[in-house]
MOPAC internal coordinates of N, CA, C and O (Angstrom, degrees):
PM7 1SCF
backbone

  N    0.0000 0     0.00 0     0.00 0    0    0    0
  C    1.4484 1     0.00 0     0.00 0    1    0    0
  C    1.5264 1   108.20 1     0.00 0    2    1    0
  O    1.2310 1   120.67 1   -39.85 1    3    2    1
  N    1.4699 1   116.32 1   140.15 1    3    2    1
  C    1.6273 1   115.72 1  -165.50 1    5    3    2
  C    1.4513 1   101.08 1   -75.45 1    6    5    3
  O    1.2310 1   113.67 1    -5.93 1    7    6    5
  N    1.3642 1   129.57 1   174.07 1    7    6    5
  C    1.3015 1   132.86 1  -147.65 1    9    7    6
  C    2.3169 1    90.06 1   -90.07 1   10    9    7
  O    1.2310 1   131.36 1   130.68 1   11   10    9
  N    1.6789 1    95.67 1   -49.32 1   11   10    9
  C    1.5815 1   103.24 1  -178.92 1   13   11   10
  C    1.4717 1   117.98 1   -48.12 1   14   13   11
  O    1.2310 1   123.90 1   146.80 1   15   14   13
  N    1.5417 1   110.13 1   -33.20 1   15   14   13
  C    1.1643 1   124.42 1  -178.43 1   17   15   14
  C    1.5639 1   116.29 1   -51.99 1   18   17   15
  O    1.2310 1   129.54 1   126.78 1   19   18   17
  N    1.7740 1    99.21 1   -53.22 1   19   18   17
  C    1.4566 1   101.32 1  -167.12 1   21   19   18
  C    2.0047 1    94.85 1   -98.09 1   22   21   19
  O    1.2310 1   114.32 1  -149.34 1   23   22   21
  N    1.3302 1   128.37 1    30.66 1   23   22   21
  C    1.0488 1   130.10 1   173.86 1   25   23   22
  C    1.6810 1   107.83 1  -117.08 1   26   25   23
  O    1.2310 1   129.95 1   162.54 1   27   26   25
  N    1.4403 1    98.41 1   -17.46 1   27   26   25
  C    1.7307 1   101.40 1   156.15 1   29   27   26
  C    0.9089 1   118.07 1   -77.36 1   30   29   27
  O    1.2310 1   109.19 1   116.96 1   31   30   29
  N    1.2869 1   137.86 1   -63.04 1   31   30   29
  C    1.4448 1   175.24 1    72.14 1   33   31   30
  C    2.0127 1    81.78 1    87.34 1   34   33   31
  O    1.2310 1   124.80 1   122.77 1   35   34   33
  N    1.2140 1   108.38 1   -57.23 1   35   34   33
  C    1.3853 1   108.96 1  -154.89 1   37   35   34
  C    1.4285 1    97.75 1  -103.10 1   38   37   35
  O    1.2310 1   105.70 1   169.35 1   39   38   37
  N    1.6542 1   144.12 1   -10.65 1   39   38   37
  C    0.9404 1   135.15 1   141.11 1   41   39   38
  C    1.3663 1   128.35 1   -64.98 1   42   41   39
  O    1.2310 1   118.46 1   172.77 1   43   42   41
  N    1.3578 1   120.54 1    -7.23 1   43   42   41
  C    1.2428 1   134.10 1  -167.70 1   45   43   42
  C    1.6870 1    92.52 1   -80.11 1   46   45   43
  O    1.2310 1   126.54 1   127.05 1   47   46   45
  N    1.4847 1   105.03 1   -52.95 1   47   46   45
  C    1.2853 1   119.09 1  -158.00 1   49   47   46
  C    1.9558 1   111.69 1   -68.11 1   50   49   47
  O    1.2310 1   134.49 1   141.53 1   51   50   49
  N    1.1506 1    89.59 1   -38.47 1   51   50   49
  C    1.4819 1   117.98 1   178.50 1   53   51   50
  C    1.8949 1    93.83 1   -64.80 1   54   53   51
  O    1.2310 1   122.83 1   112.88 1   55   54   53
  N    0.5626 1   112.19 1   -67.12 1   55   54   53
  C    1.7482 1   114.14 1  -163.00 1   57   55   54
  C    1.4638 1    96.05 1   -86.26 1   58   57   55
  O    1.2310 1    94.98 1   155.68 1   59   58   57
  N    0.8399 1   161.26 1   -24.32 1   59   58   57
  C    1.1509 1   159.01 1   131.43 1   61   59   58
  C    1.9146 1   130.17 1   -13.64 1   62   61   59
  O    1.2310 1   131.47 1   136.39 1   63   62   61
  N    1.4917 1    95.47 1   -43.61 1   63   62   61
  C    1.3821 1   125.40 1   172.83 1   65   63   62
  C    1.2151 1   106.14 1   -70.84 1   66   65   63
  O    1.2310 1   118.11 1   122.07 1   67   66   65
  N    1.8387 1   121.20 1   -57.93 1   67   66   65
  C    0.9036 1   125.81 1  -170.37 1   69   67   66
  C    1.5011 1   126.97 1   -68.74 1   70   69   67
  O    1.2310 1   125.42 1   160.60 1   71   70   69
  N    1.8888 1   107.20 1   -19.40 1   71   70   69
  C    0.9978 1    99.24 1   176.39 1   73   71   70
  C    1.5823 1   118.38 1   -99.77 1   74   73   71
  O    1.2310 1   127.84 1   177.45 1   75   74   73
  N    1.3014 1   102.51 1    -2.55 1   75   74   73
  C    1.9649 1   111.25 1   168.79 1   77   75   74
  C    1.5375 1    99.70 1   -57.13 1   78   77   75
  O    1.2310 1   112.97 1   131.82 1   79   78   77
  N    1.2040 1   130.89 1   -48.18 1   79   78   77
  C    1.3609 1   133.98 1  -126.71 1   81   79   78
  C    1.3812 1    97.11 1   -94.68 1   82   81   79
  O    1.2310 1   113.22 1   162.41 1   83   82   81
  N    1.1802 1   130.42 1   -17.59 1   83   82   81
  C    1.8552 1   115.25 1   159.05 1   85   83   82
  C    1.3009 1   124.88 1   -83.84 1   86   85   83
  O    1.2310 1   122.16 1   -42.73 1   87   86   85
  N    1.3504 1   113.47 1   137.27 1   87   86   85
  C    1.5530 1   130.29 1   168.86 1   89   87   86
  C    1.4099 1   127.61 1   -44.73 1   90   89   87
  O    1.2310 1   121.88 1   -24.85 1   91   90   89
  N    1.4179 1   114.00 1   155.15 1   91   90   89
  C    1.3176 1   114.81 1  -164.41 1   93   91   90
  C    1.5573 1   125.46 1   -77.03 1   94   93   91
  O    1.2310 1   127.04 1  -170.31 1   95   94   93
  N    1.6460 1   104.07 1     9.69 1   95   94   93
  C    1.5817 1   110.41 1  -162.97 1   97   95   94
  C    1.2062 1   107.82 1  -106.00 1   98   97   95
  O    1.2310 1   109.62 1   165.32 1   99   98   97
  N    1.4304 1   137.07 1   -14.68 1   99   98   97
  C    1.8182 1   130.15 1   153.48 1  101   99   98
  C    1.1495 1    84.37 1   -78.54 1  102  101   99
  O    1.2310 1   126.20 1    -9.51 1  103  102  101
  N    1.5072 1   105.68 1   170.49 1  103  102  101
  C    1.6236 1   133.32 1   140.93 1  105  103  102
  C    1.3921 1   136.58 1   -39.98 1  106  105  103
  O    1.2310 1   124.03 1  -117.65 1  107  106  105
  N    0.8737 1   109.88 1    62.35 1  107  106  105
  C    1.6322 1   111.89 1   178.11 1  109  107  106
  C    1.8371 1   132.93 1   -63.41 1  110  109  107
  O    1.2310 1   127.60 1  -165.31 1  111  110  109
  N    1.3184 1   102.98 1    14.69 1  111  110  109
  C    1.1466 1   105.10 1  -169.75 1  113  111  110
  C    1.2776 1    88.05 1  -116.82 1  114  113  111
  O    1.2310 1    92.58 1   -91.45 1  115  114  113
  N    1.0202 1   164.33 1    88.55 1  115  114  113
  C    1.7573 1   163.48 1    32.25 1  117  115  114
  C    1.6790 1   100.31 1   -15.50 1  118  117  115
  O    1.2310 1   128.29 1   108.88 1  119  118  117
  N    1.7662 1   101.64 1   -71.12 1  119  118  117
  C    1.4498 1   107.59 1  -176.99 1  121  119  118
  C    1.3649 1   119.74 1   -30.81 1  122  121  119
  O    1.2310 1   123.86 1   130.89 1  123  122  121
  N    1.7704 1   110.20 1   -49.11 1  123  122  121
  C    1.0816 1   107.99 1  -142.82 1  125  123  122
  C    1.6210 1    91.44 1   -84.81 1  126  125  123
  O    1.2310 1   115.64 1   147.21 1  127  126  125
  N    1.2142 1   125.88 1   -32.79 1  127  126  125
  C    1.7960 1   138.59 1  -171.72 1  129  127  126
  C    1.9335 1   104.87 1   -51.93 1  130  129  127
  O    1.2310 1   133.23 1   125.37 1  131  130  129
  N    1.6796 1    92.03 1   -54.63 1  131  130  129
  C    2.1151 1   105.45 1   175.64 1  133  131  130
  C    2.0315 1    90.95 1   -55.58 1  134  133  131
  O    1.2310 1   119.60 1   117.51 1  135  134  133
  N    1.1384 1   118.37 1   -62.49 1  135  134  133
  C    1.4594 1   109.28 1  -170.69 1  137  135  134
  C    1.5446 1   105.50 1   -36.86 1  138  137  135
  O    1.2310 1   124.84 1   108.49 1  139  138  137
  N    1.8061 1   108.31 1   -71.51 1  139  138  137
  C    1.4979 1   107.62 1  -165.35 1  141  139  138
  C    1.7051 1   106.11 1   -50.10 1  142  141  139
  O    1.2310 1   110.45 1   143.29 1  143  142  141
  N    1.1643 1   135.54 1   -36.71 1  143  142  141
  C    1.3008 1   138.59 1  -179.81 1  145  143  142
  C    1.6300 1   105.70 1   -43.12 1  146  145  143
  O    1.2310 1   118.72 1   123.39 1  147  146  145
  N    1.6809 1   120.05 1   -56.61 1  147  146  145
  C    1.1202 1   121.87 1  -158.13 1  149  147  146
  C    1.7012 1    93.76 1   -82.47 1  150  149  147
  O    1.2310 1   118.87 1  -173.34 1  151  150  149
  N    1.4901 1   119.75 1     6.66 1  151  150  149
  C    1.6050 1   101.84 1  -170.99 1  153  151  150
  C    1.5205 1    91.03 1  -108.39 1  154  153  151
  O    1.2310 1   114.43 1   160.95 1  155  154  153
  N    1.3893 1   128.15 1   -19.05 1  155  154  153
  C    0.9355 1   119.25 1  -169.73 1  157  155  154
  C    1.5887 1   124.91 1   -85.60 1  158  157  155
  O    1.2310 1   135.27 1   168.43 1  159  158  157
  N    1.9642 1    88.05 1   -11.57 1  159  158  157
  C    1.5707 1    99.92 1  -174.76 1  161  159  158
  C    1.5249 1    92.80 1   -80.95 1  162  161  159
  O    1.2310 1   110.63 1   134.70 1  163  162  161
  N    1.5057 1   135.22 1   -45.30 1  163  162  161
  C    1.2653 1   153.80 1  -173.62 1  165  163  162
  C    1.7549 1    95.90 1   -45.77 1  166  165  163
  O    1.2310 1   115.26 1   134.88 1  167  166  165
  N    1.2209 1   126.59 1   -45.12 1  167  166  165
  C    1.7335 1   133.30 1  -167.58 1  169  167  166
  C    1.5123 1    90.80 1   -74.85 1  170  169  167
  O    1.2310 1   122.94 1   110.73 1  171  170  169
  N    1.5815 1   111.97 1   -69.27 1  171  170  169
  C    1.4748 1   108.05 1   165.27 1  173  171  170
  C    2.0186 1   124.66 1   -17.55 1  174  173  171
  O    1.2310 1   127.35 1   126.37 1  175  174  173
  N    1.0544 1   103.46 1   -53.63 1  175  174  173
  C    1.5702 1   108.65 1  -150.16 1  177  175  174
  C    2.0189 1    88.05 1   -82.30 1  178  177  175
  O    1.2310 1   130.16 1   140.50 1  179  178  177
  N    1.5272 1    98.02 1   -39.50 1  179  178  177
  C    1.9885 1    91.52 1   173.31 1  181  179  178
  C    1.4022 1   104.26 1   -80.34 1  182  181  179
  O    1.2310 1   109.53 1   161.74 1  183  182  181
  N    0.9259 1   137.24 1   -18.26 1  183  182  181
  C    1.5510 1   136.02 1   177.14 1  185  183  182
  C    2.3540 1   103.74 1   -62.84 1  186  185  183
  O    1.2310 1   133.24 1   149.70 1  187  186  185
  N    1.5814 1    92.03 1   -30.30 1  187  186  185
  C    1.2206 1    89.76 1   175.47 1  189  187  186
  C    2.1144 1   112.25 1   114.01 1  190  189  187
  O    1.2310 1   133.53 1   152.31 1  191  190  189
  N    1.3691 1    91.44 1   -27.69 1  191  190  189
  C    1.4629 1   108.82 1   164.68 1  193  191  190
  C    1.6159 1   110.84 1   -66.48 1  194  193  191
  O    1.2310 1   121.40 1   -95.31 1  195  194  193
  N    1.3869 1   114.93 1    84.69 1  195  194  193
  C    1.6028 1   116.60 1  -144.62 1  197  195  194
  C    1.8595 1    84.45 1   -96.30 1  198  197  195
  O    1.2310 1   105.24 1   124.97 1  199  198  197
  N    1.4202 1   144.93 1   -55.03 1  199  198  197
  C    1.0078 1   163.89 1   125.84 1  201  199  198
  C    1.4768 1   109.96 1    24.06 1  202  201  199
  O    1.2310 1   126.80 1    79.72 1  203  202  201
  N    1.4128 1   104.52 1  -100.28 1  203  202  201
  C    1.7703 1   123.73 1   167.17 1  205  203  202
  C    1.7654 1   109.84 1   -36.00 1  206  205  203
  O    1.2310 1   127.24 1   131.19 1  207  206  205
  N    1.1496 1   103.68 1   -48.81 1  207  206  205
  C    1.6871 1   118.77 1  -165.62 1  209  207  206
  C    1.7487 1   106.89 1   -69.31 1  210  209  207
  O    1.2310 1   127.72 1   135.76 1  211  210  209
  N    1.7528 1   102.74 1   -44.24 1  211  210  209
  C    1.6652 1    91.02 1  -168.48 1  213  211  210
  C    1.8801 1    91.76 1   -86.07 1  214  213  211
  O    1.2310 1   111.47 1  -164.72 1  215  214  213
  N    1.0875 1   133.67 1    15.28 1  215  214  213
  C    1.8037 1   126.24 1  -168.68 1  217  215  214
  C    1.5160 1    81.49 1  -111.00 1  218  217  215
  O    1.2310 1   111.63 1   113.16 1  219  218  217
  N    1.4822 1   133.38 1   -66.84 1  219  218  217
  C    1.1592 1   124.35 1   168.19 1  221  219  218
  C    1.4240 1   131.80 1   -20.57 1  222  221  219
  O    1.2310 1   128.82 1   134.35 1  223  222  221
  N    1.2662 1   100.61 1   -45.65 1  223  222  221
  C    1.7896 1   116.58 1  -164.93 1  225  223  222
  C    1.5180 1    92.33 1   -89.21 1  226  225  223
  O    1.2310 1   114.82 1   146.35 1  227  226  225
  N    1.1524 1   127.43 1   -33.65 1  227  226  225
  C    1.8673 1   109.67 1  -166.42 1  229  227  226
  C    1.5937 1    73.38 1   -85.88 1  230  229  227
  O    1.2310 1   114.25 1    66.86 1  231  230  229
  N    1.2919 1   128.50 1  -113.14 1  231  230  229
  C    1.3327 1   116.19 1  -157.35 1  233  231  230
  C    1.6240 1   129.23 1    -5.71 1  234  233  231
  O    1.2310 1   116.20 1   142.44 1  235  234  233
  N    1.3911 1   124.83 1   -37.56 1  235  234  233
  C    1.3663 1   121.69 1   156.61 1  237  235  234
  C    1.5415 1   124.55 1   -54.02 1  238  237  235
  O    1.2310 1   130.31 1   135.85 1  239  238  237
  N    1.5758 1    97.72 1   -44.15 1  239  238  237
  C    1.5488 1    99.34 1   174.60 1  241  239  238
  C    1.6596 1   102.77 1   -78.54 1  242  241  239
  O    1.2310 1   107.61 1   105.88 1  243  242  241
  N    0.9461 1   140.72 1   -74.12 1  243  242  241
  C    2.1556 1   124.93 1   147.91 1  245  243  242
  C    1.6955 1   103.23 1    31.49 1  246  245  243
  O    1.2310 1   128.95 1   103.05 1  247  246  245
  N    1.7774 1   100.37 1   -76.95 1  247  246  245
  C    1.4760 1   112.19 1  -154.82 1  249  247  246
  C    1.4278 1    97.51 1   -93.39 1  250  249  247
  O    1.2310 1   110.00 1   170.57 1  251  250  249
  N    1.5860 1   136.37 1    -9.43 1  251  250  249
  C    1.4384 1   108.74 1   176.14 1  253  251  250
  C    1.5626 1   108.01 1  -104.41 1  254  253  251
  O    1.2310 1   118.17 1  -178.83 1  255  254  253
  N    1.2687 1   121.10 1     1.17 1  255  254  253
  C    1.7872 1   132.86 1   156.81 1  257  255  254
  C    1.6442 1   115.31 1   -58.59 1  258  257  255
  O    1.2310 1   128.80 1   125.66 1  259  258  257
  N    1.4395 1   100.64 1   -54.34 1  259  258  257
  C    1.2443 1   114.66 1  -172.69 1  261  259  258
  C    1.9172 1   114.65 1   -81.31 1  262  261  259
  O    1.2310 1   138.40 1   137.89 1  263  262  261
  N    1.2345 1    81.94 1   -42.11 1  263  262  261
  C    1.8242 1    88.24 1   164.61 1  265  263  262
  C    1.2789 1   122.61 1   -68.49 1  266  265  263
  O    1.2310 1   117.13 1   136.50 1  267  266  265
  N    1.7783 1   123.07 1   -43.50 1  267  266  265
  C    1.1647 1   126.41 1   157.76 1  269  267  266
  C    1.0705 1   128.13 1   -47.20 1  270  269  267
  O    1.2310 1   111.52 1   141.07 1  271  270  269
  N    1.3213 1   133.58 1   -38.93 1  271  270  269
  C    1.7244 1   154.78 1  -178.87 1  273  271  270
  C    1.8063 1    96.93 1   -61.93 1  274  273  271
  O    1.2310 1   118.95 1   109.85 1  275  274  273
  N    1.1606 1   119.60 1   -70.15 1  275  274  273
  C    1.4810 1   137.28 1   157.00 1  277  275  274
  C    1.8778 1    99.12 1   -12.32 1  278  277  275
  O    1.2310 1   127.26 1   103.90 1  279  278  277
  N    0.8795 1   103.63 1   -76.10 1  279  278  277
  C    1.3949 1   108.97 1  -151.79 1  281  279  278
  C    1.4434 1   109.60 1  -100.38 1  282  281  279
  O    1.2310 1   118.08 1   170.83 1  283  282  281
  N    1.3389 1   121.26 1    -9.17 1  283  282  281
  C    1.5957 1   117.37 1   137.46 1  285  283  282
  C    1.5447 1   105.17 1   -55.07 1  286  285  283
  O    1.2310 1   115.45 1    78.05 1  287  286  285
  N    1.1532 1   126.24 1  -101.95 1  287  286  285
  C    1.8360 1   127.80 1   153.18 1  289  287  286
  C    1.5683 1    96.22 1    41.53 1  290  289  287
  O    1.2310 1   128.04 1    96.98 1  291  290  289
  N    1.5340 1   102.12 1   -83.02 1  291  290  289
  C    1.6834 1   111.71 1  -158.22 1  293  291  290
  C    1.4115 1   110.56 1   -76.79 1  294  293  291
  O    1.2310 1   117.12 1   150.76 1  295  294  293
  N    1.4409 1   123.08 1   -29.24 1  295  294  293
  C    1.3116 1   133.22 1   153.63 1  297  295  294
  C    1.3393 1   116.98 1   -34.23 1  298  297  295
  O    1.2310 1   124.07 1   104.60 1  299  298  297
  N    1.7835 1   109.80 1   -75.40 1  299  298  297
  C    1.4601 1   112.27 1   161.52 1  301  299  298
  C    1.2473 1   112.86 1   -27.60 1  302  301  299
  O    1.2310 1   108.42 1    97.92 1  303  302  301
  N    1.5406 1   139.25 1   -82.08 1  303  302  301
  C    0.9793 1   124.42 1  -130.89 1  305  303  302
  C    1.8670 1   100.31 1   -93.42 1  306  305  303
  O    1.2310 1   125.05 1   174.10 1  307  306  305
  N    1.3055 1   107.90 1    -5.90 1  307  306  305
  C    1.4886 1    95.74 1   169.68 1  309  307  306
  C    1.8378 1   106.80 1   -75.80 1  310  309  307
  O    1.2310 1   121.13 1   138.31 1  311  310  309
  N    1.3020 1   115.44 1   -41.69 1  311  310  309
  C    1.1032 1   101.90 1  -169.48 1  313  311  310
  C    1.9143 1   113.11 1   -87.13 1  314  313  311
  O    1.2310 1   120.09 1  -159.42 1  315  314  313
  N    1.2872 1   117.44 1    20.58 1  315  314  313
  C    1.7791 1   126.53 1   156.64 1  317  315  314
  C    1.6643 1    99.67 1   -79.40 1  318  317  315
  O    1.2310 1   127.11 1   124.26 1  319  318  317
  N    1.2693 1   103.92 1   -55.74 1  319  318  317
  C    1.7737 1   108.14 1  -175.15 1  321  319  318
  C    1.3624 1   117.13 1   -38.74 1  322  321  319
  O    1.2310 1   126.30 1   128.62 1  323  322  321
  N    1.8127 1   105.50 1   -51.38 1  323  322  321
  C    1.6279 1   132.76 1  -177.68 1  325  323  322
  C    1.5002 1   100.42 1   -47.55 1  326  325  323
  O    1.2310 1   125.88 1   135.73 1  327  326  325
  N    1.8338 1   106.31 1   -44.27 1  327  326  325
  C    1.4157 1    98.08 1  -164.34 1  329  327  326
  C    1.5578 1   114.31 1   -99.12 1  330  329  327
  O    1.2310 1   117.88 1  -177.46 1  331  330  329
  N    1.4334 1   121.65 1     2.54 1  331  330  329
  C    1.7348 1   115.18 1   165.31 1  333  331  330
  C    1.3395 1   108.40 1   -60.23 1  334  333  331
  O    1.2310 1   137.10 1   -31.94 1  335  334  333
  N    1.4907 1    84.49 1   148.06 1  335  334  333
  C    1.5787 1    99.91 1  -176.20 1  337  335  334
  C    1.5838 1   106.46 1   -82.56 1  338  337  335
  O    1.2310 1   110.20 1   -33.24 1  339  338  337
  N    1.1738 1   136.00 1   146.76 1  339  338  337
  C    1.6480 1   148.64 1  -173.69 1  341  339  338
  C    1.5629 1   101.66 1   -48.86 1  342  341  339
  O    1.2310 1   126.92 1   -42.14 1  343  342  341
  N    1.5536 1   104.30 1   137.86 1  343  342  341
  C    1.4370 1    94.76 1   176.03 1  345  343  342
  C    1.7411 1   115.76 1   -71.74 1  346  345  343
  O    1.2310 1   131.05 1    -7.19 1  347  346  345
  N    0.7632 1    96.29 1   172.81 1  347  346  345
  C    1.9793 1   103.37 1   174.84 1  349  347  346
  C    1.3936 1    86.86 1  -101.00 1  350  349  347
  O    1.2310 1   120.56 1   -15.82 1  351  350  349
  N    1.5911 1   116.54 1   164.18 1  351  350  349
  C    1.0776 1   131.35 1  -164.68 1  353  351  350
  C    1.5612 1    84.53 1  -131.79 1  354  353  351
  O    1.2310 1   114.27 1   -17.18 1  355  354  353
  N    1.6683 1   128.45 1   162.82 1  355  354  353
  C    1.3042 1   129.31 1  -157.70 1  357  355  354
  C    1.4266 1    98.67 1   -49.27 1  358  357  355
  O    1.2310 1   127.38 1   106.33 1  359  358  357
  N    1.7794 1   103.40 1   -73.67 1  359  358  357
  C    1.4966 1   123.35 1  -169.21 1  361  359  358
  C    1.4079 1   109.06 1   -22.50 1  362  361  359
  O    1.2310 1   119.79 1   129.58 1  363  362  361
  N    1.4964 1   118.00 1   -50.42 1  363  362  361
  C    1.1086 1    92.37 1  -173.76 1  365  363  362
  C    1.4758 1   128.47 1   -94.50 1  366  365  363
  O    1.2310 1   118.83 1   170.77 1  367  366  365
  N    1.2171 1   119.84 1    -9.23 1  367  366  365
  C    1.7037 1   120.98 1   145.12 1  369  367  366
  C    1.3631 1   123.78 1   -31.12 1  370  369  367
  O    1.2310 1   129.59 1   124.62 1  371  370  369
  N    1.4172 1    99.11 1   -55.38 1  371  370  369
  C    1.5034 1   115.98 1   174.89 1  373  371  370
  C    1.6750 1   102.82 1   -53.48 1  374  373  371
  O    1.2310 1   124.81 1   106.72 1  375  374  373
  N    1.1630 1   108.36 1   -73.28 1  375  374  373
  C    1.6832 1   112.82 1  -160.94 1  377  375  374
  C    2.0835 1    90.97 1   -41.23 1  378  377  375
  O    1.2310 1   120.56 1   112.84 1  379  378  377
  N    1.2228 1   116.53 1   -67.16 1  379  378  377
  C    1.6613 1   137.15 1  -175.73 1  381  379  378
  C    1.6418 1    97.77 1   -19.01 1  382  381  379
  O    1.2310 1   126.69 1   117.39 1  383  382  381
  N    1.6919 1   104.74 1   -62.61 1  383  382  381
  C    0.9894 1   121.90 1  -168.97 1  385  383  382
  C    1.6921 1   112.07 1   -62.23 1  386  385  383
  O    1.2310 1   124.42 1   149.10 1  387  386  385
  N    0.6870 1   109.11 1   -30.90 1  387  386  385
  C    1.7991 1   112.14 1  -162.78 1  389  387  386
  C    1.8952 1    93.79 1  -101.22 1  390  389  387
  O    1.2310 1   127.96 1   127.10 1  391  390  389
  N    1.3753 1   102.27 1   -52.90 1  391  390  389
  C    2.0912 1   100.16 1   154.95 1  393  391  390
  C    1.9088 1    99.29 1   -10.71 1  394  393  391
  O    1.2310 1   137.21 1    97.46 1  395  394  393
  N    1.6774 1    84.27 1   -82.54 1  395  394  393
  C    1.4409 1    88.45 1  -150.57 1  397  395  394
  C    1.8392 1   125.53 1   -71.53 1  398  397  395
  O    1.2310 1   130.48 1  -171.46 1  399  398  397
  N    1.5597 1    97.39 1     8.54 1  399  398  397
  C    1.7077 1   117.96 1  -155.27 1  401  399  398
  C    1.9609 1    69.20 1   -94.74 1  402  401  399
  O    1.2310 1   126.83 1   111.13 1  403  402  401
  N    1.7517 1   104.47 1   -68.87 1  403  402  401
  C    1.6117 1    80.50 1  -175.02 1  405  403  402
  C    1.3769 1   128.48 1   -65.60 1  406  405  403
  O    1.2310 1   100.52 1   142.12 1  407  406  405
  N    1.4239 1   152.93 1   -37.88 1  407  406  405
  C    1.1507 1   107.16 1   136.54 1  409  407  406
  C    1.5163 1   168.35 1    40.27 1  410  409  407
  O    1.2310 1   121.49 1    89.13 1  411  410  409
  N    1.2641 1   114.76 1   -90.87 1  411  410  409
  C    1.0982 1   145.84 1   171.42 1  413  411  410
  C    1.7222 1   115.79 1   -79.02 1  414  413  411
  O    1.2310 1   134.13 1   160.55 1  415  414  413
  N    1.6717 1    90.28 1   -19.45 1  415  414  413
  C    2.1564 1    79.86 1   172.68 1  417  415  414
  C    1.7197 1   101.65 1  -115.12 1  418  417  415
  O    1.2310 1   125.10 1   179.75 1  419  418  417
  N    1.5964 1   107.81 1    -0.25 1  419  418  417
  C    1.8617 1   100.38 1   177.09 1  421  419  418
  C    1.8158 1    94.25 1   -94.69 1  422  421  419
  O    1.2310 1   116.51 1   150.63 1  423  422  421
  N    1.4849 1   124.23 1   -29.37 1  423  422  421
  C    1.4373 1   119.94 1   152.83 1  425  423  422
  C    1.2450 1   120.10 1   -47.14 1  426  425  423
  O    1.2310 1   116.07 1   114.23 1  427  426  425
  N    1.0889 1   125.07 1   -65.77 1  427  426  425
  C    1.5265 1   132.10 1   163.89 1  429  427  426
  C    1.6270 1   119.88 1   -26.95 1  430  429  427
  O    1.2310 1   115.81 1    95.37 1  431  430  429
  N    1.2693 1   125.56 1   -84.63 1  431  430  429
  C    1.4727 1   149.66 1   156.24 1  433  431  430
  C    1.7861 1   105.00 1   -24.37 1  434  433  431
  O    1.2310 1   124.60 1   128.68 1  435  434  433
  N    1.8841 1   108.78 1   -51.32 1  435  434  433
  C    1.5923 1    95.65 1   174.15 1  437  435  434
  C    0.8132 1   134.49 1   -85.16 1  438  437  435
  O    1.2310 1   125.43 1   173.80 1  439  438  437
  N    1.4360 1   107.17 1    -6.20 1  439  438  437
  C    1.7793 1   119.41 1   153.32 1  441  439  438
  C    1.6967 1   129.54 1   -44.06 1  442  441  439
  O    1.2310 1   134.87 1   123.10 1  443  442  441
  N    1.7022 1    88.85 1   -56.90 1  443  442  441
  C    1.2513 1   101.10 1   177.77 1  445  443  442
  C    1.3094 1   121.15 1   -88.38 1  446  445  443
  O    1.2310 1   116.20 1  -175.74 1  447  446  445
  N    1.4291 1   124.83 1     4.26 1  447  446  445
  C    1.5036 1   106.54 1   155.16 1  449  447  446
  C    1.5817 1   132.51 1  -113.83 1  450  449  447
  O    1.2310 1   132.94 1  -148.20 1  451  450  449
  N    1.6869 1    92.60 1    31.80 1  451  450  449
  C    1.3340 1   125.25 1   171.45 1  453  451  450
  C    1.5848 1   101.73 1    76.60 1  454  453  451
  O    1.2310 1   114.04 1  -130.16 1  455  454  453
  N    1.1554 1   128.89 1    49.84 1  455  454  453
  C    1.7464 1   131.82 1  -174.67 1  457  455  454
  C    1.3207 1   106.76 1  -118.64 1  458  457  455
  O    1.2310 1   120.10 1   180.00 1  459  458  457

């Protein structure tokens, strides 16, 4: 087996992984289009079209780096959103706020009457 062969062979495998491994809630079909590119250059290069196949295949690997990068990105930032905490709505700022206002004047007051 030629040396390019089994040097696709193992980028195939490598990027392949990487592109299973994101979730179904970005767009994953950029990813998945740069993948088929780099498999098709890989069929190319055993077909014997050694030329066409390895220019094919780096540019696939090109577009599933850059596509992958992309959609990690949107991944990230869906799952920061997932993790903010719920906004408070006034009332309860207010209530928090006035919590800790009383507080701070029966601390105050039991200070000063030696308690």
């Amino acid at each position: 087996m030629p040396r390019s062969v089994v040097v696709v062979a193992a980028l195939l495998g490598a990027l392949g992984g990487v592109a299973a491994t994101p979730a179904a809630a970005a767009d994953a079909s950029k990813v998945k289009a740069a993948t088929r590119q780099v498999d098709e250059g890989a069929h190319k290069i055993g077909a014997g079209k050694i030329g066409p196949g390895i220019e094919e295949t780096a540019k696939g690997i090109g577009h599933t780096i850059v596509e992958g990068s992309k959609f990690t990105g949107e991944k990230l930032k869906e799952s920061g959103k997932a993790a903010e905490p719920p906004a408070k709505g006034a009332w309860a700022n207010f209530k928090e706020g006035a919590t800790g206002l009383g507080r701070s004047v029966k601390s105050f007051f039991s200070k000063l009457a030696g308690n």
